[in-house]
py3Dmol code that shows the C-alpha trace and the ligand (Angstrom):
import py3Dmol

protein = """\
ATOM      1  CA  UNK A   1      22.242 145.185  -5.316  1.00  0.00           C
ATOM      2  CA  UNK A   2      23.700 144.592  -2.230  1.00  0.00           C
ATOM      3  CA  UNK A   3      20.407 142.910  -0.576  1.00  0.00           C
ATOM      4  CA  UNK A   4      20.780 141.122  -3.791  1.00  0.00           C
ATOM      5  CA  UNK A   5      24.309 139.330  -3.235  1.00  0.00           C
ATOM      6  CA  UNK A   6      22.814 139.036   0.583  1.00  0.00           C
ATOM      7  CA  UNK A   7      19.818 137.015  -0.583  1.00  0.00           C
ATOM      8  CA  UNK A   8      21.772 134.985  -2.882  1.00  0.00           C
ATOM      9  CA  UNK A   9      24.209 133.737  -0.157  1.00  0.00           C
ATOM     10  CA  UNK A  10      20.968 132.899   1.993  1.00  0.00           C
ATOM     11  CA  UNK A  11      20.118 131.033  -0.725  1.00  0.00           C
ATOM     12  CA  UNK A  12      22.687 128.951  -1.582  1.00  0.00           C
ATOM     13  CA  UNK A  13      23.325 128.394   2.624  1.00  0.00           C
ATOM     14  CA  UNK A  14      20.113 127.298   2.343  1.00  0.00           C
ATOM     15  CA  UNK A  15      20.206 124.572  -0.096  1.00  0.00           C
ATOM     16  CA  UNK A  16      23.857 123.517   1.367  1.00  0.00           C
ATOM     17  CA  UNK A  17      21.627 122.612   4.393  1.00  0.00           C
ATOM     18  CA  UNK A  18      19.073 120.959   2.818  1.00  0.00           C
ATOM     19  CA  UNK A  19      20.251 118.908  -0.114  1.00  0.00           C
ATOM     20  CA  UNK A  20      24.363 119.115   0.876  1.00  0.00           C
ATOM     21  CA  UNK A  21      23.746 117.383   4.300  1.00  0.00           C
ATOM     22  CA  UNK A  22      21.451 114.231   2.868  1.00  0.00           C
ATOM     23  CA  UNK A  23      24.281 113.815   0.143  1.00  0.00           C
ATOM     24  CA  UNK A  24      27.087 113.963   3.016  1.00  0.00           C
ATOM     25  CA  UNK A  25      24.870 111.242   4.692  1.00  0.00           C
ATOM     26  CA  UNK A  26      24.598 109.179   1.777  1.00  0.00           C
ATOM     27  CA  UNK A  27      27.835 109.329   0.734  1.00  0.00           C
ATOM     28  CA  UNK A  28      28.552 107.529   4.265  1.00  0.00           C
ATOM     29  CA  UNK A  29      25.815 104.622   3.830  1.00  0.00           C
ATOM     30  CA  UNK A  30      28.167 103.872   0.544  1.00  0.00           C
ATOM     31  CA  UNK A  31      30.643 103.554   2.174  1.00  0.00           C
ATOM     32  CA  UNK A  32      30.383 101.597   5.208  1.00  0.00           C
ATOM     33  CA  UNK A  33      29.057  98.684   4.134  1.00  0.00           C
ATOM     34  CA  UNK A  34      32.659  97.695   2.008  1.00  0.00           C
ATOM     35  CA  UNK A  35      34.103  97.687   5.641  1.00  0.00           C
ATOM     36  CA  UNK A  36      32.101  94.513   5.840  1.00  0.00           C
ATOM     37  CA  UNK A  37      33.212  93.388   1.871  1.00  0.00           C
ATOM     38  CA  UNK A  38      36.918  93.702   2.875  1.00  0.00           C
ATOM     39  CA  UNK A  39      38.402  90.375   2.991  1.00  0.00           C
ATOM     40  CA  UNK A  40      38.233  89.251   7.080  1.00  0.00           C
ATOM     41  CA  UNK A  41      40.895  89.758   9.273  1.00  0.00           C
ATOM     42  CA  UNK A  42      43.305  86.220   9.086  1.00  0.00           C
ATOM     43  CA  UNK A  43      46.088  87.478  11.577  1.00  0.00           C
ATOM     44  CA  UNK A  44      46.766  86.212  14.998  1.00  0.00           C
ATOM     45  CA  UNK A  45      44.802  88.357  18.225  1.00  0.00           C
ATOM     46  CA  UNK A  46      47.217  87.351  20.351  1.00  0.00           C
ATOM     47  CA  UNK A  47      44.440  85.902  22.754  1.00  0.00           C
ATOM     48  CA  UNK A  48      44.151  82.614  24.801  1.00  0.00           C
ATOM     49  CA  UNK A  49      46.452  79.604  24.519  1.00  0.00           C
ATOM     50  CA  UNK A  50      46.269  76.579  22.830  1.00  0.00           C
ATOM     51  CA  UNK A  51      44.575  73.889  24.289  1.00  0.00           C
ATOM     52  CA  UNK A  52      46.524  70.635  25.258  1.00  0.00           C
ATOM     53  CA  UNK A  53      45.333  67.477  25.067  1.00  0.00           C
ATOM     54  CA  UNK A  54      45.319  67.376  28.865  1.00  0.00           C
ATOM     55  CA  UNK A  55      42.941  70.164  29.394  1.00  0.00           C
ATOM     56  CA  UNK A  56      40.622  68.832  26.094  1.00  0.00           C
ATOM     57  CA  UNK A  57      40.254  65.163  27.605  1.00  0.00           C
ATOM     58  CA  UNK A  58      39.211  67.444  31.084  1.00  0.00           C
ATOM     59  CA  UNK A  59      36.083  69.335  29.055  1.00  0.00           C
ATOM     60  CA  UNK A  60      35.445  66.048  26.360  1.00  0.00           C
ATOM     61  CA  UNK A  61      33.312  64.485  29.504  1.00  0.00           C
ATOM     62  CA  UNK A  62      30.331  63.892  27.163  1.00  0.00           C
ATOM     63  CA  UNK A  63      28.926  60.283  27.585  1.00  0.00           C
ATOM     64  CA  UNK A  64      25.852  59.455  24.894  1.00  0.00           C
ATOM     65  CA  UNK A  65      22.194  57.529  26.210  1.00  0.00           C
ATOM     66  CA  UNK A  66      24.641  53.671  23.790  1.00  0.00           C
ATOM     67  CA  UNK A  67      27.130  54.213  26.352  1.00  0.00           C
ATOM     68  CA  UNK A  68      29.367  55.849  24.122  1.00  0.00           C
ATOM     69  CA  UNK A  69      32.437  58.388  26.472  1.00  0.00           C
ATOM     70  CA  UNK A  70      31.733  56.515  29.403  1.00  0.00           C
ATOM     71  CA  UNK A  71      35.064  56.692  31.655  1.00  0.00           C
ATOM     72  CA  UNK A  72      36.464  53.321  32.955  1.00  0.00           C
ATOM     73  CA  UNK A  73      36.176  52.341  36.209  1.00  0.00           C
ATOM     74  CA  UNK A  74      33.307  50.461  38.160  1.00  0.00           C
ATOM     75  CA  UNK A  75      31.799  51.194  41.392  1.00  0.00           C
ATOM     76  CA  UNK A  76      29.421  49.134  43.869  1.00  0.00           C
ATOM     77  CA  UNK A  77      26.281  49.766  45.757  1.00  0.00           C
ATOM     78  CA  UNK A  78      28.042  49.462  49.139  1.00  0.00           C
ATOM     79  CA  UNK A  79      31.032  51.820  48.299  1.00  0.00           C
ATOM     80  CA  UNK A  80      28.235  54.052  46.546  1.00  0.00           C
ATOM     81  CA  UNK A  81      26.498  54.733  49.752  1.00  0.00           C
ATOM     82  CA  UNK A  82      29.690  56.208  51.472  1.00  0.00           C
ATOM     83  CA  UNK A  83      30.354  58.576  48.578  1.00  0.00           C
ATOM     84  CA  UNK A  84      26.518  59.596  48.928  1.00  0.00           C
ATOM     85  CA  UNK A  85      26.484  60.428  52.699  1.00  0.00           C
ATOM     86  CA  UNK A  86      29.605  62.770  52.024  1.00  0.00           C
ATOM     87  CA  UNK A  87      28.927  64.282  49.061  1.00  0.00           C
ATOM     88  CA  UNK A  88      25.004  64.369  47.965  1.00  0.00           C
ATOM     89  CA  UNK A  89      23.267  63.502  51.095  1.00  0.00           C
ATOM     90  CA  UNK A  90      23.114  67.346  52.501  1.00  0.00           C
ATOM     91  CA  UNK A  91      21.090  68.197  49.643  1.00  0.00           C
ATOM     92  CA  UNK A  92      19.357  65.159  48.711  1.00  0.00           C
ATOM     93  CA  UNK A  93      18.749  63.931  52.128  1.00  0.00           C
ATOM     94  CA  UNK A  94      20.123  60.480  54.247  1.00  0.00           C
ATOM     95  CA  UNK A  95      17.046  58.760  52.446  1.00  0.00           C
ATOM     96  CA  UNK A  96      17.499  59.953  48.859  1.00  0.00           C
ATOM     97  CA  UNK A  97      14.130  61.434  49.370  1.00  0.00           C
ATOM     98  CA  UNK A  98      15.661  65.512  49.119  1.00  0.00           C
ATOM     99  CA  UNK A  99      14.965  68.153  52.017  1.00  0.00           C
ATOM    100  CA  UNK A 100      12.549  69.835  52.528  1.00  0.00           C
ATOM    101  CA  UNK A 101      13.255  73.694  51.590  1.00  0.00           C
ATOM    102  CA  UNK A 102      16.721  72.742  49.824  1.00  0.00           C
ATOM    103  CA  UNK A 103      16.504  72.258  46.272  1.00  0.00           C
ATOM    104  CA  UNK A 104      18.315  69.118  45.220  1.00  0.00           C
ATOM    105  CA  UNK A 105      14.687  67.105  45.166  1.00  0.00           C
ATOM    106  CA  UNK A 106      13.869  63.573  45.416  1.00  0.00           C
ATOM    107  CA  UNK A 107      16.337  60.611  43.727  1.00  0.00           C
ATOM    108  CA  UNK A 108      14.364  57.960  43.821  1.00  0.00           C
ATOM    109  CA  UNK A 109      10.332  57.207  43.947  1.00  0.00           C
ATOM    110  CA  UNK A 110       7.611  58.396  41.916  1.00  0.00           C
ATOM    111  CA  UNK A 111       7.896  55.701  39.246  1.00  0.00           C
ATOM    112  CA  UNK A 112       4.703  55.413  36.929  1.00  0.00           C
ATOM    113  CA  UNK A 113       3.235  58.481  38.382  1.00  0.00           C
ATOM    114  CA  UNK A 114       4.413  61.232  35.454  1.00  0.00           C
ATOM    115  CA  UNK A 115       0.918  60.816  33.718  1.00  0.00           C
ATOM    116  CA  UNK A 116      -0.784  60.965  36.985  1.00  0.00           C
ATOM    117  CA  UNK A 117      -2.571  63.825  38.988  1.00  0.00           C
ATOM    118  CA  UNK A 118       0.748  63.753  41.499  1.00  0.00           C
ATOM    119  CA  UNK A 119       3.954  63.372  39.320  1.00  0.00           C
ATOM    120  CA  UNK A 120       6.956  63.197  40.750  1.00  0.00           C
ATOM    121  CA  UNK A 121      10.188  63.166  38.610  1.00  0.00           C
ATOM    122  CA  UNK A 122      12.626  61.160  40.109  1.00  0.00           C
ATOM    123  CA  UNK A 123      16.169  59.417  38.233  1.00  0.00           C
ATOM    124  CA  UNK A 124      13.620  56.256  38.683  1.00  0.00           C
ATOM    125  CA  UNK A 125      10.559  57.784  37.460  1.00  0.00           C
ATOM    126  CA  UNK A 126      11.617  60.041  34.269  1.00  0.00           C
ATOM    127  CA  UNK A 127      15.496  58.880  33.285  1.00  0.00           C
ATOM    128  CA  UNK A 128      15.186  57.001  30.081  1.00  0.00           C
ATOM    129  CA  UNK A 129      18.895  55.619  30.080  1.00  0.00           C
ATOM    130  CA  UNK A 130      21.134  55.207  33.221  1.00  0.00           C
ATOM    131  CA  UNK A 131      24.499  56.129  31.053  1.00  0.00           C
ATOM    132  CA  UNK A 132      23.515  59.697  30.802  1.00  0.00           C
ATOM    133  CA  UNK A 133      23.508  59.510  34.880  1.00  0.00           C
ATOM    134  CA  UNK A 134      27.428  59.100  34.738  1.00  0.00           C
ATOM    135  CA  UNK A 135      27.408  62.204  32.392  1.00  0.00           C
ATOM    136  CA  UNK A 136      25.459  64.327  34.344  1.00  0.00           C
ATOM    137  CA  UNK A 137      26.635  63.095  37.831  1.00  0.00           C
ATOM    138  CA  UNK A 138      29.951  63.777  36.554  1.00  0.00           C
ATOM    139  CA  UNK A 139      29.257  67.501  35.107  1.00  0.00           C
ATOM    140  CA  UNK A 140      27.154  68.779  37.478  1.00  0.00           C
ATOM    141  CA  UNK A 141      27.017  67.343  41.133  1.00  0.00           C
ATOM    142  CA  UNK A 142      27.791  67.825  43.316  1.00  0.00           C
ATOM    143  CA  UNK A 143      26.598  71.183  42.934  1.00  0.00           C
ATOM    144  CA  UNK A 144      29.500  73.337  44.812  1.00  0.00           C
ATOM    145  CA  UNK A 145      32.343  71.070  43.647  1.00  0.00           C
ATOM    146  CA  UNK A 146      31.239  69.634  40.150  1.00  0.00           C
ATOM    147  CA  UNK A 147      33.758  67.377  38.374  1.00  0.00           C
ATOM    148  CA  UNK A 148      35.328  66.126  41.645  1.00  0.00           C
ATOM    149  CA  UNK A 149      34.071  62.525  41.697  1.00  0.00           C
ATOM    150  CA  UNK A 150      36.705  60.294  40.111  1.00  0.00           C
ATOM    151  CA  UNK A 151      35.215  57.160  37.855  1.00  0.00           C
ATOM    152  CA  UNK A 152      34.808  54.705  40.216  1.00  0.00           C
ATOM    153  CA  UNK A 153      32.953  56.880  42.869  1.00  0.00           C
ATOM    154  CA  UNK A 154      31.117  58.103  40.326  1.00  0.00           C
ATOM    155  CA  UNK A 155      29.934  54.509  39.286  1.00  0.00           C
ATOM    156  CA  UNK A 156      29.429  53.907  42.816  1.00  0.00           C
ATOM    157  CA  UNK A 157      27.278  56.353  43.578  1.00  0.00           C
ATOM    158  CA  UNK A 158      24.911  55.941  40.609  1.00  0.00           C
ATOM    159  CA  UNK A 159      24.669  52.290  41.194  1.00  0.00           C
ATOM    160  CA  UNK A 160      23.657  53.081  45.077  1.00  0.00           C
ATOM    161  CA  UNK A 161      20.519  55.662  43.564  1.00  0.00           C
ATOM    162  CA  UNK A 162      19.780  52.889  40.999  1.00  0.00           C
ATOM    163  CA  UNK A 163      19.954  50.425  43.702  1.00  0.00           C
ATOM    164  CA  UNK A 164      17.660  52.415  46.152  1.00  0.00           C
ATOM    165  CA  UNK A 165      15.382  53.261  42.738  1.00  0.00           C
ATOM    166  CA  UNK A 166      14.511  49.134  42.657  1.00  0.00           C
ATOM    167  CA  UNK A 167      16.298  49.322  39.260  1.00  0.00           C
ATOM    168  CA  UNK A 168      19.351  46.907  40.346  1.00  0.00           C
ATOM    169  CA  UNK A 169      20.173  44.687  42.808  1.00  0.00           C
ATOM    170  CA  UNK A 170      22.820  45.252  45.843  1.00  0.00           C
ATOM    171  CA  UNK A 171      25.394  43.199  45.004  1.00  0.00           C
ATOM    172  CA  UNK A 172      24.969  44.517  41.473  1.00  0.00           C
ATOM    173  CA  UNK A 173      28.464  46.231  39.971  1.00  0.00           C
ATOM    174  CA  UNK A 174      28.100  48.977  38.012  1.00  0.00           C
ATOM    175  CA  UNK A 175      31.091  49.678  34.676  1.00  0.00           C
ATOM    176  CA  UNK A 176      30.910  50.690  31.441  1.00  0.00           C
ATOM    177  CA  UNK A 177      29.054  47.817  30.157  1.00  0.00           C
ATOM    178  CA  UNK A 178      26.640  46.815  32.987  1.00  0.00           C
ATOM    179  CA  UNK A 179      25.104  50.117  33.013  1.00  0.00           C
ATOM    180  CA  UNK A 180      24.549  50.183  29.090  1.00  0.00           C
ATOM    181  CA  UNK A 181      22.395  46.647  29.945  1.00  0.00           C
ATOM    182  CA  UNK A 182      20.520  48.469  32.941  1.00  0.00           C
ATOM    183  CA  UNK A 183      16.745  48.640  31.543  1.00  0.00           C
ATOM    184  CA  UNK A 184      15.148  52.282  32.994  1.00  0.00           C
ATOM    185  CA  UNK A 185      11.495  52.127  34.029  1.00  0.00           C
ATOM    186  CA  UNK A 186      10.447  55.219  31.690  1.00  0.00           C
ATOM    187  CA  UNK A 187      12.895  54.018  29.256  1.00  0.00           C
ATOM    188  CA  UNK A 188       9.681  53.544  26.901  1.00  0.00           C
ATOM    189  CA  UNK A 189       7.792  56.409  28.769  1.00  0.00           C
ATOM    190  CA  UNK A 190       9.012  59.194  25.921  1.00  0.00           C
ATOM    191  CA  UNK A 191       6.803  60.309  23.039  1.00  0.00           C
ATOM    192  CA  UNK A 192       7.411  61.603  20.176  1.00  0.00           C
ATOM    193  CA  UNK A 193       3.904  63.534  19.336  1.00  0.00           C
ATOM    194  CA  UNK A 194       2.572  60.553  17.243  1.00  0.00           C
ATOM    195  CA  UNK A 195       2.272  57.644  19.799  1.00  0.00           C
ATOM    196  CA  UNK A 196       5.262  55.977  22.128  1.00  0.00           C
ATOM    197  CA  UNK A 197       8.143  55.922  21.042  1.00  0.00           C
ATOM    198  CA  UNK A 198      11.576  53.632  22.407  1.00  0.00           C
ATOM    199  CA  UNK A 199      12.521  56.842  24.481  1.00  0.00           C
ATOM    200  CA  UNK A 200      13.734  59.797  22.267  1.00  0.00           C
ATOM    201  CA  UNK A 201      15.215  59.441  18.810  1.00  0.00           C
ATOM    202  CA  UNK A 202      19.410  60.229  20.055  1.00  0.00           C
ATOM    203  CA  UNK A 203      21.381  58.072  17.674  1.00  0.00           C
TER     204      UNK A 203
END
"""
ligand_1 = """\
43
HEC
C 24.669 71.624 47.271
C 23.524 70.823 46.915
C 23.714 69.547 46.129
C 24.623 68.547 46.344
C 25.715 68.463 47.400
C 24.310 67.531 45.361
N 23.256 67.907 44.596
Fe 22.383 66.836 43.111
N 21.121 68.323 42.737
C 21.105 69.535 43.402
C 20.164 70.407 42.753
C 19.860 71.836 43.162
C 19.602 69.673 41.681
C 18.572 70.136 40.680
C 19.337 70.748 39.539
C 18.443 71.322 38.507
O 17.236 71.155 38.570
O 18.999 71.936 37.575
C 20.199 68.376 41.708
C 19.893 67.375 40.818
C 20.467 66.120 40.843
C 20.092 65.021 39.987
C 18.998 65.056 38.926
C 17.705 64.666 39.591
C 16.585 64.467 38.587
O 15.633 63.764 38.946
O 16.639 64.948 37.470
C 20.893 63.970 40.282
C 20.867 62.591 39.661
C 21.769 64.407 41.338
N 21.480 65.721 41.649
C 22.730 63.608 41.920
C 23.609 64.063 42.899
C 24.707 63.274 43.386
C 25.018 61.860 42.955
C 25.349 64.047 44.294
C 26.586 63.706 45.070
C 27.729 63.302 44.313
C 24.653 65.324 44.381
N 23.609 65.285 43.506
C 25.016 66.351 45.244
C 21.840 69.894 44.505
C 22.871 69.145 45.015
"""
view = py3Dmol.view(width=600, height=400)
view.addModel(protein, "pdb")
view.setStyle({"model": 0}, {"cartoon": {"style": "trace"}})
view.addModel(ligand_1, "xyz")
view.setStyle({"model": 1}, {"stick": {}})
view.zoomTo()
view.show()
């Protein structure tokens, strides 16, 4: 009788293991997916600050291919090439042409080339719209100090690459609206899969 009860409890140990466990298990996939049904959380973290108009006109820098966020200001060709020699030149070299070994490339040059054996993909080979220089200059470069350039060195400078690109002429002065009228040499060079196209579709 004994080895009876003995068996029994073997038994029943058994079958706790083997069909209790899977039903503990299950009983957990019901559950957790209502923690993701519960209404989200709406109160405060408590984390960052809010942002001031101050520090949102700093990051808003975006200026579209129509001209569109361009900053005011204007900048010539002559007061472009001092800005250049202090603040692009040791990357892009004294003649725009970049260094050899350093990686800030070639401004200027190459134009017609990109469907050739030897492209090379300059601001006046590839750039379809000069606006998008200001936003880019503006973001990105110089590379250890980005941001840095107020408007009207920023103007400056572009108009001296666009100047030293053939695009405009020295005594040329670069502002919001003469550099939406500046015409880009690959400004028709962009396809869209099915033939040339005016640049790329942005609007
Ligand atoms: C410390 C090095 C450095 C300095 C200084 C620097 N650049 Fe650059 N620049 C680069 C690098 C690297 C790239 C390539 C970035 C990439 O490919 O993402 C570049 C790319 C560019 C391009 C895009 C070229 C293209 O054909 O697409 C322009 C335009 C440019 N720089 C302008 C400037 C101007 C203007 C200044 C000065 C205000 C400047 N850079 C200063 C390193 C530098």
């Amino acid at each position: 009788m004994k080895i009876f009860f003995r068996l029994c409890f073997v038994f029943v140990a058994l079958s706790m293991l083997t069909i209790g466990l899977p039903s503990v298990a299950k009983a957990q996939i019901r559950v957790a997916p209502q923690l993701f049904l519960d209404p989200p959380y709406t109160g405060r973290y408590g984390l960052g600050t809010d942002a001031d108009p101050d520090l949102i006109a700093k990051l808003d820098l975006d200026v579209m291919a129509d001209g569109r966020g361009l900053p005011r200001g204007s900048g010539t060709v002559f007061g472009g090439e001092f800005v250049y020699r202090e603040h692009c030149a040791q990357c892009h070299g004294d003649d725009l042409r970049g260094i050899e070994g350093v990686r800030g490339g070639p401004l200027f040059g190459g134009r017609g080339s990109l469907a050739g054996p030897a492209p090379l993909k300059t601001v006046e080979s590839f750039w379809p719209f000069a606006t998008t220089l200001i936003d880019y200059v503006r973001r990105a470069m110089p590379t250890e100090n980005p941001g840095s350039l107020g408007p009207n060195d920023l103007y400056g400078v572009v108009a001296f690459i666009l100047y030293r690109g053939g695009i405009i002429g020295a005594d040329d002065v670069m502002n919001p609206s003469t550099m939406q009228a500046v015409e880009m040499p690959n400004r028709r060079g962009f396809s869209n899969g099915r033939g040339t196209v005016e640049a790329f579709n942005w609007r």
